[in-house]
N, C-alpha and C positions, 0 to 999 in steps of 0.2 A: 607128554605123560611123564610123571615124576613117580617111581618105586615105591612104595613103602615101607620101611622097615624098622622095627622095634629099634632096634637101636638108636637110626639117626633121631626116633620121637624121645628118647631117651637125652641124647644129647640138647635135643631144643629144651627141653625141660633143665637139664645142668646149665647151659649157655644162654639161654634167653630168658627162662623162668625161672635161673637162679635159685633150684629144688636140688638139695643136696640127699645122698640115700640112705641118710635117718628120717626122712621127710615122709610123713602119710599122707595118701592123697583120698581124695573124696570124688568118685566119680558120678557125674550127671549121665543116666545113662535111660533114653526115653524107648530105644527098641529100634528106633529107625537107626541105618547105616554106619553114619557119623559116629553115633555114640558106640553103635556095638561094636565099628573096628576099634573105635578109643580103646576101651576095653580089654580087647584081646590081645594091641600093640602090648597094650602096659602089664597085662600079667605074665606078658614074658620077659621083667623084668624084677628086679630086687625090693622094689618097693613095697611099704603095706598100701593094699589098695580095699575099700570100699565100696561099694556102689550105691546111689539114691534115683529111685523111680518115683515122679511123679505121677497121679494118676489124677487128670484134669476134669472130669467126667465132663465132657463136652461132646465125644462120642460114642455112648453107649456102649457097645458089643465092642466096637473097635479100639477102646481104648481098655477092655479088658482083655483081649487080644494082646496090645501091647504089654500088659502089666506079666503076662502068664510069659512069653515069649521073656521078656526080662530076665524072672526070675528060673526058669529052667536053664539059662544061660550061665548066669551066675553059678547055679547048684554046679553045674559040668565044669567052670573054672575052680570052684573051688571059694566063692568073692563072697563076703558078706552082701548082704542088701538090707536096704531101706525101704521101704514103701510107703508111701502116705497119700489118703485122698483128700481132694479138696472140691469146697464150691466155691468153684470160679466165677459162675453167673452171678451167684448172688454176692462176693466179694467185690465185684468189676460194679453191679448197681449200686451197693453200699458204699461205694467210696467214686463214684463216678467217672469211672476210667474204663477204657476199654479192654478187652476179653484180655489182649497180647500184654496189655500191660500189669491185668492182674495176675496172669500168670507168672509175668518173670516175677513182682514181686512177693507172690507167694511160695514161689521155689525158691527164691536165693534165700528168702527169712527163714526159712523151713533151712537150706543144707547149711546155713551160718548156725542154727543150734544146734546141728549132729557134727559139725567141728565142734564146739563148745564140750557138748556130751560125751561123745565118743574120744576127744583129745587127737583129732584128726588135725592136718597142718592145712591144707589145700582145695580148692574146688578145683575139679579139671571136666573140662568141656570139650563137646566134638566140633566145637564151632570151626571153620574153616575156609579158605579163602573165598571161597562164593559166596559162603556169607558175609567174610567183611567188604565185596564189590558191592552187595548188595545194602549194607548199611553205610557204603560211602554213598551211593546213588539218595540215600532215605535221608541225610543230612543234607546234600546238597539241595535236596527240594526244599528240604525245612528252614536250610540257613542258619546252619548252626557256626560257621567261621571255619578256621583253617584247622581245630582241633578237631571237627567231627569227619573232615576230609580223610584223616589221617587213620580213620577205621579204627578199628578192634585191636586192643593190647595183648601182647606173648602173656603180660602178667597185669595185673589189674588188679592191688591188693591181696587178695587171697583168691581171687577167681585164673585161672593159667588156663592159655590154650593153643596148646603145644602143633594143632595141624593145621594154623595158618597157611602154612606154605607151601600145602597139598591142595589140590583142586576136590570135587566131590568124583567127579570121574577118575583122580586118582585113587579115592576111598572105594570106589565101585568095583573097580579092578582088584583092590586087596579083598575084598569080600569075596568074590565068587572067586580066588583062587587060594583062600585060607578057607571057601564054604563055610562063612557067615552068617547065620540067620538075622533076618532085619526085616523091620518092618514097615511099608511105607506110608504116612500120615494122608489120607485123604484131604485135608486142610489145608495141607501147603499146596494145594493145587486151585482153591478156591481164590478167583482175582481179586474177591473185595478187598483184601486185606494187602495193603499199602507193596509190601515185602515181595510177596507173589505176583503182584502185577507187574514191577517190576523185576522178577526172576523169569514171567513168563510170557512178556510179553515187549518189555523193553529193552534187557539184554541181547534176547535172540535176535536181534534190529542189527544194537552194535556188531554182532561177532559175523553178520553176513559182511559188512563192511572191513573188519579186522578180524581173520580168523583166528590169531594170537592177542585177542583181546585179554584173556585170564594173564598172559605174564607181561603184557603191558600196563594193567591196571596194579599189578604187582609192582611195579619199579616205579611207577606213579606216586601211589602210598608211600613206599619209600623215600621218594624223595618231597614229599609232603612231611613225613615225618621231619627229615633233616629240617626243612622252614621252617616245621612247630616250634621245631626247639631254639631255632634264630629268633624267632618271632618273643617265645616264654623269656628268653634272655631279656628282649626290649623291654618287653612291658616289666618285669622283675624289676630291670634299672628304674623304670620311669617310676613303678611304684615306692622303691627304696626313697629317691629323689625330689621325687616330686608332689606324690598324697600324701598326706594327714591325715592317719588317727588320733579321732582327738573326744571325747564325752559324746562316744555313744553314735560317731557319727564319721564318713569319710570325706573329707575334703579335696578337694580337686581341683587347685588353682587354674580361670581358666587363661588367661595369660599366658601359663606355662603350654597348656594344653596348645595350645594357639602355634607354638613354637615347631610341631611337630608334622610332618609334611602327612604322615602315615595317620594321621588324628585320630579319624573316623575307626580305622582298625584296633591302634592301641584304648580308644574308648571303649569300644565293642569288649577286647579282653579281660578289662579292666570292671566293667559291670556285670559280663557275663556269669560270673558267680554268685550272683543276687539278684540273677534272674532277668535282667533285661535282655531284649531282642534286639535286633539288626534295626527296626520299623519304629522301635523307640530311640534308638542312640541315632539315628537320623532325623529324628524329629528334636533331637537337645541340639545337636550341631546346628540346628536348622533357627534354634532361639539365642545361641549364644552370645549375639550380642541384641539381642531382646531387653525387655524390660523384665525386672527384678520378681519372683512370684512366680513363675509358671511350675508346675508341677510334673510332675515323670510316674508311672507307677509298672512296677512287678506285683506278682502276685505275694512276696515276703519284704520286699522295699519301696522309697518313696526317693527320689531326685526332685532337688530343689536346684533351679537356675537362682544364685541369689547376686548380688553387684558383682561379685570378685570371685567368688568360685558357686562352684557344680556341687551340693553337698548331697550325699547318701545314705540314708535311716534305714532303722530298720519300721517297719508297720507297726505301732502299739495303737489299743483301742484305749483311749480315752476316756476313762469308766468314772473319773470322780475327777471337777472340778472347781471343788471348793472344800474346805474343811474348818472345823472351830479350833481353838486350841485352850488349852487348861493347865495348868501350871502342872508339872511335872511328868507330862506326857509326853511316849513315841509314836510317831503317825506315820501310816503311808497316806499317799504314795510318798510321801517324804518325810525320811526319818530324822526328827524334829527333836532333839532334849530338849526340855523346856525346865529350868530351874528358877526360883528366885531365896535370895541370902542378902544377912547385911554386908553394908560394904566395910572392909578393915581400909585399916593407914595403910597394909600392902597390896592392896585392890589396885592389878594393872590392870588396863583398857587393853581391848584385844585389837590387835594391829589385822586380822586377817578376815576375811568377806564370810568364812564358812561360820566364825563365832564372832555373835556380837552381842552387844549388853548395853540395856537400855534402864534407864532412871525408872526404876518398878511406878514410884509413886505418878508420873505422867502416862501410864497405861493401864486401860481400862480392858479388863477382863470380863469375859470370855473373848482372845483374837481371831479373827477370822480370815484367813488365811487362802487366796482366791485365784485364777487366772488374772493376766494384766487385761484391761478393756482400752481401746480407744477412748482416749477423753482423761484419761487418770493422771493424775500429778501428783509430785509433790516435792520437798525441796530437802535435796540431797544434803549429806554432810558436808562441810565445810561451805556451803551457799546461803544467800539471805533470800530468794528469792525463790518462787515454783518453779518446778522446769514440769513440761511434758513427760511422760513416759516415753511416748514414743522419740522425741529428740535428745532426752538422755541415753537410749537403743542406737541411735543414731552416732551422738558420740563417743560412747563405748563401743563403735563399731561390733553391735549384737549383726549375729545372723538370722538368717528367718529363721531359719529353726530355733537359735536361743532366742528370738522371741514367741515362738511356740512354746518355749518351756520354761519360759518366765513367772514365776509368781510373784505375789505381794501379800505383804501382812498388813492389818488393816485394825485401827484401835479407833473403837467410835466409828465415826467417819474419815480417819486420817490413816494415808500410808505410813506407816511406820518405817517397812523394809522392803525390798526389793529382791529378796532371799539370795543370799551370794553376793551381791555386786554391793550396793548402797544401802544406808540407814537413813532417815530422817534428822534433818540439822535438831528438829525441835523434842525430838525424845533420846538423846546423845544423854550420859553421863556427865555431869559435872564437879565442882571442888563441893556443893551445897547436893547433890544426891546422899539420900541414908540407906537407901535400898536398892539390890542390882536386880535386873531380870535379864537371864542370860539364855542364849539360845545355842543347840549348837547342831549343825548341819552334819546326817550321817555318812 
């Protein structure tokens, strides 16, 4: 059993949450325990304090119970409040997520604009170590990696929660011997919900076996946090070192990848922010030396296994794949100038892929401007002869992806451009051109 006392919550807030006392804070304060000793710690100290109740209406009487219990609370300290109700049910069906998830993100949107509003600094929470036991046990089921191991942050941008290091039995004891009012959620005792089964059904397994379960899961965390940050070090290096960004896309040599004993891990950290799983980065490892084309998806990206590297997109929907074009127009999806002028004696040729400039009089308007197809050719600048599309992709060592996002210009029946890369030998500028027709890529 661990004391509690204003002050040391005081200090975890200076030393851990790094809240200095010009700092306002914003307290989440639902009725039940946690939040009402929060509360009570912090108004025995210098801070300006707040408070925000949520009102979820999921239990009728009883969550207007909580709401009244709140605010008589508040009145007796003296605390401003906030209140706000919400429909939860219909927010959680409208956006297709579950009850828990609509609530947290309808209360953290909801107290990020009464900081904004009010010029509040902080959110402070009564979260506390049985609940980050409990949210390490909910990651580990999930697989989330060695970050979600590592529990619940002192600070977490503007959200701080200063009673990790208190048990709820230490909150329980500061309650009924400061005589607390609190209120206890009928819900958190309901199994179906992931949290509860394992608060109420799983833990009390472990702690017959380890009756010092709570401050061994404590020094656990701890020293998972230290590997986090061994771990963020590696993959930082490897990211600095080793990916490319490069148009729209990251690259990921796999050779290099190849090199690293920890692979599987440093992949995993490396995608995990664009949303892949454990169940896909075991299924890329699984292709890497596969054939060229397999595909990878998260729900916001897309992984290509291509010859030489792992590349990663983000998801765009493909809405137009073809356009015309008309002499002095900007287009999407590709911002296009199109000009034509006569040519002077100081008409230079332009040395670069993004601007070219073709003999007006051998192009035939309106161009049409299209994806590349299998089967297309045509014969690049400086060559006499046709080449493939695909085997100038080939020597230009394009990626899938650049040839997913290859176009071509198209006069009559002939390619003209390749947009970016090559021109056509046969609509090239000459010393006998009178007219230019210039393009230029935005």
């Amino acid at each position: 059993m661990k004391l509690i006392a204003s002050t040391d919550v005081a200090q975890v807030l200076r030393e851990k949450c790094l809240v200095s006392t010009q700092d306002s804070l914003l307290v989440a304060v639902s009725g039940g325990a946690d939040s009402m000793a929060l509360l009570s710690l912090l108004s025995k100290q210098n801070w300006h304090i707040e408070a925000a109740h949520c009102n979820f209406q999921l239990r009728e009487e009883e969550s207007e119970g909580d709401a009244e219990l709140v605010r008589s609370f508040c009145d007796n300290l003296g605390i401003r409040l906030h209140t706000k109700r919400f429909s939860t049910e219909a927010y959680a069906g409208q956006n297709k997520i579950s009850i828990e998830m609509a609530a947290r993100d309808l209360r953290y949107s909801w107290f990020n604009q009464l900081l904004s509003d009010h010029g509040l600094d902080f959110i402070i929470s009564g979260h506390h170590g049985n609940d980050n036991i409990e949210t390490f046990f909910l990651n580990l089921i999930r697989g989330t990696g060695v970050k979600g191991l590592t529990g619940m942050a002192y600070k977490n941008d503007k959200v701080l929660r200063p009673l990790l290091g208190y048990s709820q039995d230490d909150i329980l004891i500061y309650c009924k011997e400061n005589q607390i009012p609190y209120r206890d959620d009928s819900s958190n005792t309901d199994t179906k919900y992931l949290r509860n089964k394992i608060r109420h059904e799983l833990i009390p397994v472990i702690e017959t076996i380890n009756p010092s379960f709570f401050k061994t899961m404590q020094n656990n965390m701890m020293h998972l946090n230290e590997a986090e940050m061994l771990l963020k070090h590696v993959v930082e290096e490897f990211r600095d070192e080793v990916l490319v960004d490069e148009h729209d896309q990251i690259i990921i040599p796999i050779s290099k990848l190849q090199l690293y004993a920890e692979k599987r891990t440093i992949l995993f950290e490396v995608l995990r922010p664009y949303g892949f799983n454990t169940t896909v980065v075991d299924e890329v490892l699984e292709h890497l030396d596969g054939l060229s084309g397999k595909q990878f998806f998260s729900d916001t990206h897309r992984l290509i296994k291509d010859r030489h590297n792992l590349l990663v997109l983000e998801k765009k929907d493909i809405e137009v794949d073809h356009f015309w074009v008309e002499e002095g127009l900007t287009l999407n999806p590709i911002k296009l100038l199109v000009s034509a002028y006569e040519k002077t004696p100081d008409f230079a040729f332009s040395k670069t892929n993004d601007q070219v400039h073709f003999d007006a009089d051998t192009i035939e308007l309106p161009l049409l401007v299209r994806r590349w197809q299998h089967g297309d050719e045509f014969m690049p600048l400086g060559m006499k002869g046709f080449k493939k599309l695909s085997d100038f992709f080939i020597d230009n060592k394009f990626s899938l992806a650049d040839k997913e996002n290859a176009w071509i210009m198209i006069s009559g029946e002939d390619i003209i451009w390749v947009l970016g890369h090559r021109i056509d030998e046969r609509f090239k500028t000459t010393k006998r051109t009178k007219r230019i027709l210039e393009f230029k890529l935005g």
